[in-house]
N, CA, C and O atoms as a GROMACS GRO file, in nm:
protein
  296
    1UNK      N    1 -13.233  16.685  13.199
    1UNK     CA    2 -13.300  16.559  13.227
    1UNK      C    3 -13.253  16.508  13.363
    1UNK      O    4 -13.131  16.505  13.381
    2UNK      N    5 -13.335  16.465  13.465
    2UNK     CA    6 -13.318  16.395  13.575
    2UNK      C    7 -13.252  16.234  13.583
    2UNK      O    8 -13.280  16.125  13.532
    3UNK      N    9 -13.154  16.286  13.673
    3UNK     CA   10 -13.076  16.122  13.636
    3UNK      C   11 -13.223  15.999  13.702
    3UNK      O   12 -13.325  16.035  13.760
    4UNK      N   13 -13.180  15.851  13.664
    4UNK     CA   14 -13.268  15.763  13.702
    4UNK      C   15 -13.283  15.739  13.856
    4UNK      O   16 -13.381  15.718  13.927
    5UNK      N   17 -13.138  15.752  13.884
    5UNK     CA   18 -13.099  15.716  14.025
    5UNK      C   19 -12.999  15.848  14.096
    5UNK      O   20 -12.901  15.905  14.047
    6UNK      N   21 -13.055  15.863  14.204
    6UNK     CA   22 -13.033  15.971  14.275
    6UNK      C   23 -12.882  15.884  14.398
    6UNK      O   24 -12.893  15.788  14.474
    7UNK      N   25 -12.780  15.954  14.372
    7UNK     CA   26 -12.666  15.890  14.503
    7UNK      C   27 -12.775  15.930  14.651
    7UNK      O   28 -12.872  16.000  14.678
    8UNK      N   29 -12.699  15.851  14.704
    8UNK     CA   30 -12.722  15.864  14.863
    8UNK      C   31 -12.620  15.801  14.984
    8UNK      O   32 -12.543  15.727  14.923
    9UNK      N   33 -12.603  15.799  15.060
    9UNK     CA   34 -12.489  15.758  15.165
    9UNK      C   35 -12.532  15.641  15.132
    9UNK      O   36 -12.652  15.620  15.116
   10UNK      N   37 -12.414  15.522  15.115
   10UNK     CA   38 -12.422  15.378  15.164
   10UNK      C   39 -12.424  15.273  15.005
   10UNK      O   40 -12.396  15.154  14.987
   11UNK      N   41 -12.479  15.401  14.894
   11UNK     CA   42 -12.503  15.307  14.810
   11UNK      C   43 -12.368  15.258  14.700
   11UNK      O   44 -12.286  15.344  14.668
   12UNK      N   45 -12.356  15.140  14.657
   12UNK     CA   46 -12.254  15.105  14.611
   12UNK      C   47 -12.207  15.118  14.438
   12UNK      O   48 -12.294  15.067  14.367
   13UNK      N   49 -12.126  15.157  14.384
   13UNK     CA   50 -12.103  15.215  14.282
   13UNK      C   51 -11.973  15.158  14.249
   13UNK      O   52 -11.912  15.074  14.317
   14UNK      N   53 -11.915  15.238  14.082
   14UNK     CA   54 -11.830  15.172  14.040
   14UNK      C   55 -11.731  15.303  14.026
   14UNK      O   56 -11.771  15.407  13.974
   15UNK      N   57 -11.583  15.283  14.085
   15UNK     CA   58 -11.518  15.389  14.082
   15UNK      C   59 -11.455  15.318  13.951
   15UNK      O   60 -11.461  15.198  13.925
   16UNK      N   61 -11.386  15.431  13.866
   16UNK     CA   62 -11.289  15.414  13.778
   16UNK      C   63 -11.135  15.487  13.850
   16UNK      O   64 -11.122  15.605  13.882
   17UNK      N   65 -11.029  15.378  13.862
   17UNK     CA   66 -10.909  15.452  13.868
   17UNK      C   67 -10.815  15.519  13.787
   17UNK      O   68 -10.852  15.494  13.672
   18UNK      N   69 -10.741  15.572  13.784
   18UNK     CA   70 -10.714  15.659  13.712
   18UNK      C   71 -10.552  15.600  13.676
   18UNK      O   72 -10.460  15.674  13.638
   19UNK      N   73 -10.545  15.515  13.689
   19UNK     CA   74 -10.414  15.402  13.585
   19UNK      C   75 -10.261  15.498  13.676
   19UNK      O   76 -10.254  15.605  13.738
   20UNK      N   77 -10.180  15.412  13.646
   20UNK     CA   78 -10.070  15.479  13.661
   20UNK      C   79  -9.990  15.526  13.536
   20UNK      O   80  -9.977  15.455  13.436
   21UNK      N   81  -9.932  15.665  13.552
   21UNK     CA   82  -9.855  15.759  13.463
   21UNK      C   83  -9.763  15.705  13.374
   21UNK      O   84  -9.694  15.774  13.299
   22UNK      N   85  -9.760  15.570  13.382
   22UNK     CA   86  -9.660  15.513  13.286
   22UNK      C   87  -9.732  15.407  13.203
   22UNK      O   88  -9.660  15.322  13.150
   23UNK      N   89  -9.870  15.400  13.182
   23UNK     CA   90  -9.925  15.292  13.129
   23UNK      C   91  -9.959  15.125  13.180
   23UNK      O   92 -10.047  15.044  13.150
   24UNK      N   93  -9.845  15.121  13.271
   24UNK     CA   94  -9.828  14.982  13.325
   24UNK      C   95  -9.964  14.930  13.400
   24UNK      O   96  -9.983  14.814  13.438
   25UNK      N   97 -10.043  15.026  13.412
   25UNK     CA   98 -10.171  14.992  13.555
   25UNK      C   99 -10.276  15.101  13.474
   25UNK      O  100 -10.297  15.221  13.493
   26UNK      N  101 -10.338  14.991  13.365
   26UNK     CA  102 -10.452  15.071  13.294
   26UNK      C  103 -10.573  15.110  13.369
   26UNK      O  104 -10.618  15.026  13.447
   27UNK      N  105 -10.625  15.204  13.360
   27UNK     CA  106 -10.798  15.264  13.440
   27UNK      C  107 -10.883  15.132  13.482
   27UNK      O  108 -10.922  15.076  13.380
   28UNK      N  109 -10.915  15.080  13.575
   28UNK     CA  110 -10.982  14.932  13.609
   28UNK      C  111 -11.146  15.042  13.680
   28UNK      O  112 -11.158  15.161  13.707
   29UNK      N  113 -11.226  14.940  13.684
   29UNK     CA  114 -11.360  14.999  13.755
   29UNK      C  115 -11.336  14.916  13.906
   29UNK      O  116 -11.312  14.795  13.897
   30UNK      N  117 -11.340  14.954  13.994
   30UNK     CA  118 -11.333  14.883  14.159
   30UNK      C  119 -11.502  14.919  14.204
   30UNK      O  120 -11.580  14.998  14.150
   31UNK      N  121 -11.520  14.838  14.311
   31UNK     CA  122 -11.622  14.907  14.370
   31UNK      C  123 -11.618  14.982  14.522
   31UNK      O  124 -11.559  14.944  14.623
   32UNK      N  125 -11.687  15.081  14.505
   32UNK     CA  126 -11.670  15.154  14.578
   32UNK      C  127 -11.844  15.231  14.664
   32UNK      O  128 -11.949  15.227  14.600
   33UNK      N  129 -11.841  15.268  14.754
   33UNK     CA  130 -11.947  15.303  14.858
   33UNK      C  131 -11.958  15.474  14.862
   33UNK      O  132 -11.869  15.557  14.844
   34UNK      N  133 -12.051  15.486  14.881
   34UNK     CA  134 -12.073  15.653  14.853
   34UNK      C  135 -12.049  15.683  14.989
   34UNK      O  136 -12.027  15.581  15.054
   35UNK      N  137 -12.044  15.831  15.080
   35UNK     CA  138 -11.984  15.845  15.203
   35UNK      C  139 -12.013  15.988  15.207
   35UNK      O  140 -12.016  16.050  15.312
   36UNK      N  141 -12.039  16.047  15.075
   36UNK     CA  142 -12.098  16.188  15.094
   36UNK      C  143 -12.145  16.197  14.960
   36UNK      O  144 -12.101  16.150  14.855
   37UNK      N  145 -12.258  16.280  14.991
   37UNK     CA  146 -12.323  16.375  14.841
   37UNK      C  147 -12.320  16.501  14.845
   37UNK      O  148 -12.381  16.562  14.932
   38UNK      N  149 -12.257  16.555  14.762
   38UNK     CA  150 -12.297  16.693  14.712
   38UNK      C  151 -12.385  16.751  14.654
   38UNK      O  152 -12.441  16.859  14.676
   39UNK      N  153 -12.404  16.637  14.537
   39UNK     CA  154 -12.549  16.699  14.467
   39UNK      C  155 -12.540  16.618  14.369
   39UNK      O  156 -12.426  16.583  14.338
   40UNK      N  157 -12.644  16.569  14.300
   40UNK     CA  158 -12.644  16.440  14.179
   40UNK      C  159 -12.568  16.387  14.142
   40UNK      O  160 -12.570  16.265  14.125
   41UNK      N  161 -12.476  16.460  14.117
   41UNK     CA  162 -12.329  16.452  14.004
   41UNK      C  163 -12.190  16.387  14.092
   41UNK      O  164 -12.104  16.304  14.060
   42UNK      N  165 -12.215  16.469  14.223
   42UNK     CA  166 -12.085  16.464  14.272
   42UNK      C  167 -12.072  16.392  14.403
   42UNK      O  168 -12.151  16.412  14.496
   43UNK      N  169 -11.952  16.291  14.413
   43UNK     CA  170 -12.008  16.248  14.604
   43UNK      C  171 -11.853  16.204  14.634
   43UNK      O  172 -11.758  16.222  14.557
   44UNK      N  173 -11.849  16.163  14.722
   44UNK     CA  174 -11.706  16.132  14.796
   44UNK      C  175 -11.738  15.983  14.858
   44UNK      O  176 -11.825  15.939  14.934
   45UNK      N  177 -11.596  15.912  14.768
   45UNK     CA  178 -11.625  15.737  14.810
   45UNK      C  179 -11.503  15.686  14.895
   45UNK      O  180 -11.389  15.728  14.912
   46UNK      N  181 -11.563  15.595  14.933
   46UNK     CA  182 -11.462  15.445  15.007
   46UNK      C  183 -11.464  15.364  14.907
   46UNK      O  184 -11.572  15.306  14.894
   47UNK      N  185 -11.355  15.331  14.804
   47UNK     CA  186 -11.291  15.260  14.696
   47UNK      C  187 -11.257  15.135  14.780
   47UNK      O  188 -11.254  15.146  14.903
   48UNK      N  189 -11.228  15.002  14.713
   48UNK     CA  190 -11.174  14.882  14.752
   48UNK      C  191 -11.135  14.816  14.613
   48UNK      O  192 -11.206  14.777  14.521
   49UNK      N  193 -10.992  14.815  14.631
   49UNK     CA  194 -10.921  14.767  14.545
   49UNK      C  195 -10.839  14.647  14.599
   49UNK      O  196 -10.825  14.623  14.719
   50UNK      N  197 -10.776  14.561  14.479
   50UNK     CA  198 -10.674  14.439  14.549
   50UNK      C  199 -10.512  14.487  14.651
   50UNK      O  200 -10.431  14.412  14.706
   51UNK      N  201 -10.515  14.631  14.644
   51UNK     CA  202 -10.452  14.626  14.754
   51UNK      C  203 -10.504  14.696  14.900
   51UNK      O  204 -10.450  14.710  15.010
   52UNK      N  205 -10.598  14.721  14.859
   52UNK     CA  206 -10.695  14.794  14.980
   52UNK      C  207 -10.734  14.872  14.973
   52UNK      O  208 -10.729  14.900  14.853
   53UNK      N  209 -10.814  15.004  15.062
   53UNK     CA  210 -10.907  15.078  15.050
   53UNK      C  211 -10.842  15.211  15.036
   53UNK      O  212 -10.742  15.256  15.093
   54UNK      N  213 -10.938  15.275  14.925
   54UNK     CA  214 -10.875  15.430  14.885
   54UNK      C  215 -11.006  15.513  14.946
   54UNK      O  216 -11.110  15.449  14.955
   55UNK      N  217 -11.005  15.646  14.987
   55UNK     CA  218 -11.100  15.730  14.961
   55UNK      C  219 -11.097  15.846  14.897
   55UNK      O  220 -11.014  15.920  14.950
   56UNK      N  221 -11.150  15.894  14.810
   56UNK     CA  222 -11.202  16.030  14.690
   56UNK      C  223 -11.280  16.085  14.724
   56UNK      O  224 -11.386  16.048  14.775
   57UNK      N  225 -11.227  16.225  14.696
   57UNK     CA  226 -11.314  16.315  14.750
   57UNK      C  227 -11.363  16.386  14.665
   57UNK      O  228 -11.286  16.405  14.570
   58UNK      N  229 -11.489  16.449  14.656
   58UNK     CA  230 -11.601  16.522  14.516
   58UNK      C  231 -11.559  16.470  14.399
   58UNK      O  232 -11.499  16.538  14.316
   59UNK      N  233 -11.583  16.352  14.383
   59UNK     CA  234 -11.605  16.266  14.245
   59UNK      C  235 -11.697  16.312  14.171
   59UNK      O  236 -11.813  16.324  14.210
   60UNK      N  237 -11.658  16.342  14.054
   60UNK     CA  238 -11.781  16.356  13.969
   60UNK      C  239 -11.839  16.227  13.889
   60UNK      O  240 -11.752  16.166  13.828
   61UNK      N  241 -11.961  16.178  13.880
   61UNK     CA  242 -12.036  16.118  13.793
   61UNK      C  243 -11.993  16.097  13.609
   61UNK      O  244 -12.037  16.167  13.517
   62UNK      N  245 -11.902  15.990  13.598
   62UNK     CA  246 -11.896  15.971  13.416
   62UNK      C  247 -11.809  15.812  13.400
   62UNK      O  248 -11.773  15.717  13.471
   63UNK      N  249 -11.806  15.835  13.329
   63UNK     CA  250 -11.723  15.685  13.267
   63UNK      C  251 -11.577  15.695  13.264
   63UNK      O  252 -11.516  15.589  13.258
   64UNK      N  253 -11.510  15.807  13.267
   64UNK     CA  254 -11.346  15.868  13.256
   64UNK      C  255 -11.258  15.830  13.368
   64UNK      O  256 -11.293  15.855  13.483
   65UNK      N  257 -11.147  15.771  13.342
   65UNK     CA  258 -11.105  15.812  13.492
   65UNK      C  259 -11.074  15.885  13.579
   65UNK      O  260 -11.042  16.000  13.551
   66UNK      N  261 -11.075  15.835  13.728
   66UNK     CA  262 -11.130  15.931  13.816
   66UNK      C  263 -11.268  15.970  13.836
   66UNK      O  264 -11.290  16.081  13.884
   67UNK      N  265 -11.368  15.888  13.804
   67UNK     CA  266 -11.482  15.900  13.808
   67UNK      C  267 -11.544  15.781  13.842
   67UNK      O  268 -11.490  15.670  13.839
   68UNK      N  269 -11.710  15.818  13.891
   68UNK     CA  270 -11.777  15.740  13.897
   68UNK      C  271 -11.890  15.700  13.872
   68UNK      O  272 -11.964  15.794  13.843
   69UNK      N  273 -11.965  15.554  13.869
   69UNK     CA  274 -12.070  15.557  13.749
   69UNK      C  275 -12.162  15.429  13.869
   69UNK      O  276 -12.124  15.366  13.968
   70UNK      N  277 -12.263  15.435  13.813
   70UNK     CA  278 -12.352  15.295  13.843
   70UNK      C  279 -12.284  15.173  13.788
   70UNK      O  280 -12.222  15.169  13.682
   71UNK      N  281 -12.301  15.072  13.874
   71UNK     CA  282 -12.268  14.950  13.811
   71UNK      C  283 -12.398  14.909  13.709
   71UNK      O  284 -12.518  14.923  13.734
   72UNK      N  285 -12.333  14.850  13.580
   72UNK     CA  286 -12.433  14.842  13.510
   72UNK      C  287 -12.521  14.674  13.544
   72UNK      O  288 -12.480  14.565  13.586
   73UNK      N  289 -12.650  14.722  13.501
   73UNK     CA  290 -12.770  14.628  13.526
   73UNK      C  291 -12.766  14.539  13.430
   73UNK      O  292 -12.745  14.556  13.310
   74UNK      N  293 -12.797  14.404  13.513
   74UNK     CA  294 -12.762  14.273  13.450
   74UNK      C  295 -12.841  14.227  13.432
   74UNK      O  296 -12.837  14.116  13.379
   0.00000   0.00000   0.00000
């Protein structure tokens, strides 16, 4: 099945982080900017978090952390 929405450079999305190893800093969603596509699934972002900007590279598309998803429609 064809996703609804196709990534593309520029568009804005929701990264999930991936918490820190001790529990203390649970998985949060940030938003984040697409910066490359690979192909439906996969793209490489500019993250912005409260202490500043991360970038990821070949993210895959899901809800898990370390991933990334559409912000959901309101």
């Amino acid at each position: 099945m064809a996703p609804l929405q196709k990534p593309s450079v520029g568009r804005i999305v929701f990264f999930k982080t991936r918490g820190s190893l001790d529990g203390v800093y649970p998985p949060r969603d940030f938003a984040a900017f697409i910066t490359r596509v690979y192909d439906d699934e996969t793209v490489s972002l500019a993250s912005f978090g409260e202490t500043g900007m991360r970038f990821e590279i070949e993210v895959k598309q899901g809800d898990n952390p370390g991933q990334w998803n559409w912000p959901p429609r309101v």
